[in-house]
C-alpha positions, 0 to 999 in steps of 0.5 A: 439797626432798623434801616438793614435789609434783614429788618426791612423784610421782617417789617414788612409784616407790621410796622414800626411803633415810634419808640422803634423809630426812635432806637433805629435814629439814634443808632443810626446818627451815631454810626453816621456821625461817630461816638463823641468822647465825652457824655452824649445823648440823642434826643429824635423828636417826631415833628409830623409823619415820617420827619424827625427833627434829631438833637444831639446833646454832648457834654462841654465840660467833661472835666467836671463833675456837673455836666453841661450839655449842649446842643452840638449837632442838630438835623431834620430827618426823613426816614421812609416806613422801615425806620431808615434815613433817606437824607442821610448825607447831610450827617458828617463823620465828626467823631471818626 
C-alpha cells in the first residue's frame, strides 16, 4: 500500500507516477471498504490535482455467466503526494 510509512520514506526521493496513485487507491478502498464476494473492479479516475473520483463496479448477478456490473460504491478522494487518503472516513466497511 502506498500510504505506509515505509513507502512514504522511500517516496520521499521521487514522486509518485498516476499508474502508482492508481494501485495504492485500489488497495487501499478495498482494505477500507472489504472485498465483495462476487466480481469487483475499482476504477480511480484523476479529476484534477490530488482529487480522485473512485467507482466501485460489482457484479449484480453473480449466478450468470454474463456479469452485470454496477456502480455500487462511488467516492471523491484526496490523497496527499504519497498516495494515501486524506478522507478516508467517509469509505464504510461493507463487505467485512
Amino acid at each position: 500500500m502506498i500510504g505506509t510509512v515505509e513507502q512514504k520514506e522511500t517516496c520521499v526521493q521521487r514522486s509518485l507516477t498516476i499508474e502508482e496513485i492508481r494501485e495504492g487507491l485500489i488497495e487501499q478502498v478495498i482494505d477500507k471498504l472489504g472485498m465483495p464476494d462476487t466480481k469487483y473492479f475499482v476504477d480511480p479516475k484523476n479529476v484534477f490535482d490530488n482529487r480522485w473520483r473512485v467507482n466501485v463496479w460489482v457484479d449484480q448477478n453473480p449466478q450468470s455467466h454474463i456479469p452485470r456490473m454496477q456502480i455500487t460504491h462511488s467516492y471523491f478522494l484526496k490523497v496527499d503526494e504519497y498516495g494515501a487518503i486524506l478522507n478516508e472516513e467517509i469509505i464504510e466497511n461493507v463487505y467485512g
